[in-house]
GUNU-202755 format. One record per residue (C-alpha): z, x, y. Coordinates in pm, whole numbers, padded with zeros to 5 digits, always signed. Example, Ala and Ser with C-alpha at 12.3 -4.5 7.8 and 13.67 -1.06 7.14 Angstrom:
2
+00780+01230-00450 +00714+01367-00106 
! end
This chain:
628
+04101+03828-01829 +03965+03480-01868 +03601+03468-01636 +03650+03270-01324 +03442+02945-01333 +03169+02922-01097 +03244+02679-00770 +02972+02401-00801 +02725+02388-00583 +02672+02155-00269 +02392+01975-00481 +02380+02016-00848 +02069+01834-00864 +01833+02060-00644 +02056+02392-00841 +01959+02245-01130 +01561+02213-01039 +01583+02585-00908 +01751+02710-01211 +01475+02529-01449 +01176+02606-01233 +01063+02919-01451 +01009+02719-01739 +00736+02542-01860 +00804+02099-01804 +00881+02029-02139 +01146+02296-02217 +01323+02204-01874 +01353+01848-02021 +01478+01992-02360 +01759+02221-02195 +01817+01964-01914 +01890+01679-02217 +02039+01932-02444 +02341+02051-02132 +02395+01678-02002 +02443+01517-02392 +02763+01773-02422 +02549+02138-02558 +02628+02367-02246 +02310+02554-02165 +02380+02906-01993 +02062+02874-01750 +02282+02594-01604 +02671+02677-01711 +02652+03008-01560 +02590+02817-01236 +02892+02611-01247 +02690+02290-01287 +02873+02038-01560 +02754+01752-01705 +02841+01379-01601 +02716+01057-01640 +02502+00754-01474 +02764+00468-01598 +03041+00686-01397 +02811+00901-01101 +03008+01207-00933 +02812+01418-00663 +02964+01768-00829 +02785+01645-01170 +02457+01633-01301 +02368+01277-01491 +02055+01167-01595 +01831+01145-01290 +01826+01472-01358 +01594+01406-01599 +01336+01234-01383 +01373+01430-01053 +01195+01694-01349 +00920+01447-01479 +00878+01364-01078 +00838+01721-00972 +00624+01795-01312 +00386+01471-01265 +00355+01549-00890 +00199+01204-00814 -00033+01224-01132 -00230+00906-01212 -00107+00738-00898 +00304+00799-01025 +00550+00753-00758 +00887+00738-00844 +01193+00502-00768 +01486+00617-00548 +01860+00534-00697 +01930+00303-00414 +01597+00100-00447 +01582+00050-00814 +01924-00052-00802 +01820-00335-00578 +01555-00447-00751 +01697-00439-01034 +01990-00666-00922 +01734-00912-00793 +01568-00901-01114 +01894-00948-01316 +01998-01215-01121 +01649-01471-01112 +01641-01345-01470 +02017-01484-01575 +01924-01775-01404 +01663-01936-01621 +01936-01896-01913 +02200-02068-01807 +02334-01854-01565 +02444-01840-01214 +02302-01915-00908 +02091-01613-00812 +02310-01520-00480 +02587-01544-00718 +02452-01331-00981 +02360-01039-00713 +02655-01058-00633 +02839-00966-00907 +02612-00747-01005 +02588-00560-00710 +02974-00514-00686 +03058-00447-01072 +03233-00786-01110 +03274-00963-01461 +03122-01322-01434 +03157-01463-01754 +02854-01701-01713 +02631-01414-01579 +02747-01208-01888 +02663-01456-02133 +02294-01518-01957 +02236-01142-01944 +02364-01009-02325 +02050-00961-02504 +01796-01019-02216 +01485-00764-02273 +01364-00614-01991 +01058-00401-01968 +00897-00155-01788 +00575-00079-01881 +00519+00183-01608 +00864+00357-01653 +00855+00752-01527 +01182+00871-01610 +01341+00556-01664 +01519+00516-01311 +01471+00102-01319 +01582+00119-01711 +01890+00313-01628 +01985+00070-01291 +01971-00221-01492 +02165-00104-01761 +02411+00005-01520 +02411-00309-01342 +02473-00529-01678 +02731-00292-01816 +02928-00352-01492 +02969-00745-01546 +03002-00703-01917 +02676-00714-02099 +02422-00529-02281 +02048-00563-02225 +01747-00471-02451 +01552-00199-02258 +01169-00148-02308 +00968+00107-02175 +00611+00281-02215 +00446+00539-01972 +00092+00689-02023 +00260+01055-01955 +00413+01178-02244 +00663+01381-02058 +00767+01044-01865 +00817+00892-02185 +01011+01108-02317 +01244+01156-02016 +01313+00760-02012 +01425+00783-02419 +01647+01094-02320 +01803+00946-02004 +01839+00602-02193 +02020+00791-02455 +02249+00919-02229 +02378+00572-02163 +02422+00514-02504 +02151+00210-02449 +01979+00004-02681 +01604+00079-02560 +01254+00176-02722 +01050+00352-02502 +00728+00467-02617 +00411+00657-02447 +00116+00472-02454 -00181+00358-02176 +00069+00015-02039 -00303-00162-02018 -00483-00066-02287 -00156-00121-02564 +00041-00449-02609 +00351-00543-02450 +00662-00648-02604 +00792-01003-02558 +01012-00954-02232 +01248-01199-02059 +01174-00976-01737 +00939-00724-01649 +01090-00477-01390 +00843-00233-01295 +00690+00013-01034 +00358+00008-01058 +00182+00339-01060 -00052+00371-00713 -00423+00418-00768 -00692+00321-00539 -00988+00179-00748 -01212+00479-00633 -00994+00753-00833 -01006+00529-01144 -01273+00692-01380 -01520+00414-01533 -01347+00400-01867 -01030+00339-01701 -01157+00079-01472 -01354-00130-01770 -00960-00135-01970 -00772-00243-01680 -01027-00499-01583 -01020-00590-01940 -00636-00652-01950 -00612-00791-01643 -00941-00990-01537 -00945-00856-01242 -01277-00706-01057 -01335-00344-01099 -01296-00318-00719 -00874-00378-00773 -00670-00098-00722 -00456+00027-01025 -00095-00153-00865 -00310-00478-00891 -00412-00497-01249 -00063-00367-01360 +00104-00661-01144 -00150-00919-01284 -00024-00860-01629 +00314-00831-01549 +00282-01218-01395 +00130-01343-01680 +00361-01174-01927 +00743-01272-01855 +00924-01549-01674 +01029-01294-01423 +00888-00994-01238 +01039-00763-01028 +00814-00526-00845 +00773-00261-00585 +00487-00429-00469 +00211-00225-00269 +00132-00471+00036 -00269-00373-00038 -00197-00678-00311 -00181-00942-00013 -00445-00883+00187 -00720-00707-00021 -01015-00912-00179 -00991-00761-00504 -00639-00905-00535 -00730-01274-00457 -00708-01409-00783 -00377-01251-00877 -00214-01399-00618 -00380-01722-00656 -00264-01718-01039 +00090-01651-00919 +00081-01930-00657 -00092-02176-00927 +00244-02083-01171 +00540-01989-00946 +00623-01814-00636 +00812-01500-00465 +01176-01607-00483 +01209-01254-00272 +01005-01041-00073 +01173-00786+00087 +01030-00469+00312 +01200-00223+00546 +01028-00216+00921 +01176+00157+00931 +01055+00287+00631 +00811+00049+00370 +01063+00004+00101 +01117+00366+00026 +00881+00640+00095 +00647+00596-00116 +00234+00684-00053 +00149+00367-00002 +00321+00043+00230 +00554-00159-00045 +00769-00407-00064 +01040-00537-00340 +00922-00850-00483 +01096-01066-00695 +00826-01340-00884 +00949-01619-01082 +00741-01877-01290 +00798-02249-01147 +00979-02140-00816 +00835-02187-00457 +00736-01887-00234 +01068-01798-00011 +01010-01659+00351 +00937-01291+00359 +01219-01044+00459 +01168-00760+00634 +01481-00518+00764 +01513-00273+01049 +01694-00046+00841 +01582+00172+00514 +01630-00021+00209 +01870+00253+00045 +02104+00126+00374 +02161-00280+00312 +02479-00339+00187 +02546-00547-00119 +02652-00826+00083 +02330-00859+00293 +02153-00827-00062 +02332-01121-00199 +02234-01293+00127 +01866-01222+00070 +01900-01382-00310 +02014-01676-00107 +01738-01740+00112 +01918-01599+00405 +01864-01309+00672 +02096-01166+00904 +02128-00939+01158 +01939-00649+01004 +01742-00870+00759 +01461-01073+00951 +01347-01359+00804 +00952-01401+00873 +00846-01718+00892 +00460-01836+00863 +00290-01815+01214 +00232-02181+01316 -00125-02295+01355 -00294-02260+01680 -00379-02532+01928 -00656-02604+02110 -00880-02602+01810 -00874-02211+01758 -01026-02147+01401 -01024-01802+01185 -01289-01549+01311 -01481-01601+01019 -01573-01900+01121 -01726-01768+01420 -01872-01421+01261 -01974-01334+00893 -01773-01049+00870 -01853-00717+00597 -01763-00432+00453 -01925-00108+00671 -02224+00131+00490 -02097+00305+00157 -02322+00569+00138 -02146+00728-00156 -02218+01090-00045 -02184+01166+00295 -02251+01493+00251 -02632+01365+00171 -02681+01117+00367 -02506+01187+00701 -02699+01450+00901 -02607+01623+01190 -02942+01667+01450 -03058+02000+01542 -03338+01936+01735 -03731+01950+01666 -03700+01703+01324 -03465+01982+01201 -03086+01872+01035 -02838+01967+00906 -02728+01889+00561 -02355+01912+00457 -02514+01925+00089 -02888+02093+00160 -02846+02295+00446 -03151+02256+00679 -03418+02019+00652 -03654+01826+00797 -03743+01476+00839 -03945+01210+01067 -03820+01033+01316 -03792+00696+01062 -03609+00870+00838 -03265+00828+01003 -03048+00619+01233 -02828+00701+01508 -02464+00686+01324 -02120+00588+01436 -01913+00770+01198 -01564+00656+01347 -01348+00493+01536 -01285+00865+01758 -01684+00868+01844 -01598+00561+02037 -01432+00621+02337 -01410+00228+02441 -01541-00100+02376 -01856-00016+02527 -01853+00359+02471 -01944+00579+02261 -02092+00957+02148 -02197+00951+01791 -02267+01313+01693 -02446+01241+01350 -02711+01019+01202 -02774+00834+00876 -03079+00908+00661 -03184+00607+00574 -03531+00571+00535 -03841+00316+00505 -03907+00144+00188 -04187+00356+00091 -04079+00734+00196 -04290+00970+00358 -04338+01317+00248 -04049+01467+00408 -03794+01163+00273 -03956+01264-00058 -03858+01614-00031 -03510+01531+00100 -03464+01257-00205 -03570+01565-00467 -03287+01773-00304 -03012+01520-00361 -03092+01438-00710 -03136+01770-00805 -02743+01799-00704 -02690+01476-00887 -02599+01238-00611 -02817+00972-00747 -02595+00993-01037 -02275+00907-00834 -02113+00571-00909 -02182+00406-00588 -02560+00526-00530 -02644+00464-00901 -02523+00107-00895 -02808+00061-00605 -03216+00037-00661 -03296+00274-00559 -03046+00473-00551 -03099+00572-00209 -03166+00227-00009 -02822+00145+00189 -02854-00225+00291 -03163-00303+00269 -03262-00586+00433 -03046-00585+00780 -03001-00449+01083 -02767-00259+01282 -02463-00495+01312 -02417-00639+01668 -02020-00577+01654 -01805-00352+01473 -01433-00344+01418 -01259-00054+01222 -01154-00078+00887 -00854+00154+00970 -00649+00130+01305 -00342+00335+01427 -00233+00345+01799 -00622+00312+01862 -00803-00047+01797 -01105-00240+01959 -01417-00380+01884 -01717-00200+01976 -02052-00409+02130 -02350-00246+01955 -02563-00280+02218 -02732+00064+02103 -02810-00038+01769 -02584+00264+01583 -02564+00209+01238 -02207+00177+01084 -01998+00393+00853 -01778+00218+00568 -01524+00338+00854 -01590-00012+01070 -01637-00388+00936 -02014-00494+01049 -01971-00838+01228 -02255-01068+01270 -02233-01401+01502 -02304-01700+01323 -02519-01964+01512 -02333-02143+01818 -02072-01822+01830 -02044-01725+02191 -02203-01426+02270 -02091-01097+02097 -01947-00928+02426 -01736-01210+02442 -01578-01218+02100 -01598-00808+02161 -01332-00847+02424 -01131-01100+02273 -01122-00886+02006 -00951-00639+02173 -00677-00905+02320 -00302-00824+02211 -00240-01160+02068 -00531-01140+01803 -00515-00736+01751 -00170-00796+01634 -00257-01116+01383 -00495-00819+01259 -00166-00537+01219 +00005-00807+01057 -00218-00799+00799 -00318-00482+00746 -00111-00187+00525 -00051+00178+00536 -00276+00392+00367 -00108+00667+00283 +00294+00706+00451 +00192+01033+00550 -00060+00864+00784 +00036+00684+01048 -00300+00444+00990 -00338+00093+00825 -00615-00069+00600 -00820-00365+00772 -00970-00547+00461 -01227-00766+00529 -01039-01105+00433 -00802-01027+00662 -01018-00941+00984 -01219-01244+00908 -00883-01465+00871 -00778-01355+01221 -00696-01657+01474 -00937-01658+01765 -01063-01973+02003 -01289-02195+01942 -01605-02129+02095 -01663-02384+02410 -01321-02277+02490 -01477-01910+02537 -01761-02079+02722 -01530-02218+02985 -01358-01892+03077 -01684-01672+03119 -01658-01621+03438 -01324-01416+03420 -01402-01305+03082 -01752-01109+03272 -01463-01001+03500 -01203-00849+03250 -01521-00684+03082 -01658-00528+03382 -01264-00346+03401 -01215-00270+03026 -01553-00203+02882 -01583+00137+02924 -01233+00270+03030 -01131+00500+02723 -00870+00343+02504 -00656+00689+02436 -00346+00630+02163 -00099+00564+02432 -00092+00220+02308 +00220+00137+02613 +00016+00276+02870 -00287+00069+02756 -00117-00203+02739 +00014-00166+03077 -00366-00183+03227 -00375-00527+03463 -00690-00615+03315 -00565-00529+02945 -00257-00782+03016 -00510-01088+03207 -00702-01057+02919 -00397-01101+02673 -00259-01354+02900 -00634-01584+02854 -00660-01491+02508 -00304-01656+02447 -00387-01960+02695 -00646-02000+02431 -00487-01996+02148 -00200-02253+02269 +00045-01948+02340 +00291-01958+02603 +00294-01645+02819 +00618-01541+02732 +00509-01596+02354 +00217-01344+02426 +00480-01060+02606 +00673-01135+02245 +00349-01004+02080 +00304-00755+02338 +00571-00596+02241 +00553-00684+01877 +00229-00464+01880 +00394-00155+02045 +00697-00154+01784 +00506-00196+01490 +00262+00098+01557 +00559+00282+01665 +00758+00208+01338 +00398+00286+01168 +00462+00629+01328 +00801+00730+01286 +00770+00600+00899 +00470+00833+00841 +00636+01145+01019 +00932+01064+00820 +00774+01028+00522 +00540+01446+00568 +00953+01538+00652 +01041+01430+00292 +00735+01577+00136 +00825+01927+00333 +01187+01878+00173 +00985+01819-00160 +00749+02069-00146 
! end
């Protein structure tokens, strides 16, 4: 009796990972190639799960993502990997393809997404694309490879692929699913900034997301080194920087840390001084996939203008071709928003910096040495030491965090800073012994400082703070105690002729300027529902000129009296909702030239974007828990 075949299972893909779990990474990739290149494997026959292929995708088949949803699983975020969904890399890729064709000889870009996008032979698009090299030098498993292959082989032509990943289990998943394809590739595994590139005509790439602090020293010096970037740029930034200097055309999921952070200034001031973003595109429901960081697709193209930025109220992986095409085009539409540049102010308003020299909060470097907790008598507690003891002038009162304040005006610090004078006493002496005897003078950040132990020396407490991460919560706080600041809040320090800091407290806290600030900042992490505040961006923030201030004391003293210490909680509608809280946005607009039904735009602007900040970070732990 001839064996019934097995009934294939709702999704081959996840059978697949189950089946292969038991086995160590690289064998799954051998048996995994080995079944989908036409050599049956049992650990995967037996469970009715056949082979298929990318160039013609069937849900009952595997193909070769395959391949990478096993690097992806294996890596597990690794050296700042995050990998491409099939939807997203398809539209990048198309973007790509098409800005690519166009600077040889081929069709308008809208045109070329197009066809692309819906398989269609376009002799003049085929022609532009046969030959083109694209590259990835960041390629996991090969997902942006294998989309534009597919994407070229639909209208006819046949690209050069390039690819290098510093994982060697990446790299060898790209070749493999490449292979598959039958494509004409190299892929190779090698560190993407410390090896050359090959010549490219595009470079279509996810760049792998690595905050500067995880980077070990010998990492940072090579990436710096290829790049010319500062040390302080994240990993995304250096990889982008060579990208822009190295083809005619990038296409990037770009982390939106690039625009607004410091570090990144001179990239984008390169890619300004060459070209511009013929697309920027980001999804208001979900980043542009969920990825750990806040992204966007980006589409960079030497010698074009920047196009306005698009941002849709739908997951990427749900635009149609059609509103894709659109985008290529310079055109929105009904789930595509355009975003124009926020005209300048009237009334003379300038950037807050102009008003307040704005700066990073207190890097300590170890908390665990130098924030105490007080335990009476000269007696604290030491994460790192246990108990010790110290003089009075040893420490600081600290405000560790946005939750110790309570309000603008309020707040219950819990810890304090050690931080003492120039020449230590005895008991600082002791303490300092303690901490380098566990090495902490030996820690990047403290042994970059002399001495290693002095944390700005030279200033005082900051008059106003302003935290360097918001979520449903964000104010300024008025210093009036004199609490030193963690790296947690931006110290803010009135220039000469700035009204008083109360005043520019309060303001701070008005909905029209709060949201200039959530425009600019970016998701951490999209399992947390909090953004980034760099420094640049708080200081860039639109606020009135100062005799305009002057003039509207009297109901500013007012609004203060109601707000200053009434606890903001992370209801942000309900806050919102406070009479005072909407007089106070109502003069803060009147300031800034805004109509008032302008500022109830922005009102409610605010409330959706920290609400989409929400529902994209709980989406985002739901995936992971599917992942995990």
């Amino acid at each position: 009796m001839t064996p019934r075949r097995a009934s294939p299972p709702a999704d081959p893909t996840r059978a697949a990972l189950d089946a292969l779990a038991a086995l160590a990474p690289g064998d799954q990739l051998a048996v995994a190639a080995a079944h989908l290149g036409g050599d049956p494997q049992p650990v995967l026959a037996r469970l009715g799960l056949r082979a298929g292929s990318e160039l013609d995708p069937s849900p009952e088949r595997l193909d070769g993502a395959l391949l990478e949803a096993l690097c992806a699983r294996a890596l597990a975020g690794a050296d700042g990997a995050v990998f491409t969904p099939p939807a997203e890399a398809r539209a990048l890729a198309a973007l790509g393809l098409a800005h690519a064709a166009a600077r040889r000889g081929g069709p308008a870009p809208a045109d070329a997404a197009a066809a692309l996008l819906a398989g269609r032979p376009l002799p003049a698009l085929s022609r532009a694309l046969d030959g083109l090299l694209v590259l990835d030098p960041a390629c996991g498993g090969g997902a942006l490879l294998a989309a534009a292959e597919r994407l070229a082989r639909g209208v006819g032509a046949r690209l050069r692929l390039a690819g290098i990943d510093v994982a060697p289990l990446a790299a060898r998943a790209a070749a493999a699913r490449l292979a598959l394809l039958g494509a004409r590739a190299d892929v190779r595994r090698a560190d993407a900034l410390a090896a050359p590139w090959p010549a490219a005509d595009l470079v279509l790439a996810n760049p792998p997301f690595l905050r500067h602090e995880r980077l070990a020293a010998a990492a940072k010096a090579r990436a710096a080194a290829a790049s010319g970037l500062g040390r302080q740029a994240d990993l995304s930034a250096h990889f982008a920087a060579v990208a822009l200097r190295h083809a005619p055309v990038a296409a990037l999921v770009w982390p939106r840390a690039l625009d607004v952070s410091r570090s990144a200034e001179p990239l984008l001031a390169d890619a300004r001084a060459r070209g511009g973003f013929a697309v920027r595109l980001r999804s208001r429901a979900a980043g542009s996939f969920a990825a750990s960081v806040d992204t966007a697709l980006v589409v960079w193209a030497e010698g074009a203008a920047d196009a306005p930025a698009a941002e849709a109220s739908v997951p990427l992986a749900a635009l149609s071709a059609a509103e894709l095409s659109a985008l290529a085009r310079g055109a929105g539409g009904p789930r595509v928003r355009l975003r124009r540049p926020r005209p300048a102010a009237a009334r003379g308003a300038a950037p807050l910096g102009a008003l307040c020299e704005v700066r990073f909060g207190t890097k300590s470097g170890c908390n665990a040495f130098f924030h105490l907790a007080p335990l009476g008598g000269g007696r604290f507690a030491s994460p790192l030491a246990g108990e010790v003891r110290l003089a009075p002038g040893d420490v600081v009162p600290l405000l560790a965090s946005l939750k110790e304040a309570r309000a603008p005006e309020l707040a219950e610090p819990a810890g304090v800073l050690f931080r003492p004078p120039a020449a230590p006493g005895a008991a600082a002496r002791r303490y300092l012994a303690l901490g380098e005897a566990a090495g902490v003078h030996r820690r990047p950040s403290c042994a970059g400082r002399s001495p290693w132990w002095r944390l700005a020396p030279g200033r005082g407490p900051a008059p106003l703070l302003y935290p360097a991460k918001v979520g449903a919560r964000a104010f300024a706080f008025l210093n009036e105690a004199g609490l030193w600041e963690d790296k947690k809040w931006h110290a803010l320090f009135p220039r000469p002729g700035a009204p008083p800091a109360w005043q520019v407290a309060l303001l701070l806290g008005a909905t029209p300027i709060r949201l200039a600030v959530d425009e600019g900042a970016r998701q951490l992490t999209g399992a947390q529902a909090i953004a980034d505040v760099d420094c640049r961006v708080l200081a860039a923030a639109p606020f009135p000129a100062a005799d305009a201030i002057r003039a509207e004391a009297a109901e500013l003293a007012a609004l203060r009296a109601a707000l200053a210490r009434d606890p903001v909680t992370t209801d942000l509608r309900a806050m919102l909702d406070r009479p005072a809280q909407r007089a106070l946005d109502r003069l803060a607009g009147r300031l800034l030239g805004e109509t008032a039904a302008a500022v109830e735009r922005q009102r409610d602007a605010l409330a959706e974007r920290v609400a989409a900040r929400l529902a994209h970070a709980a989406e985002v732990r739901r995936l992971l828990l599917r992942a995990g």
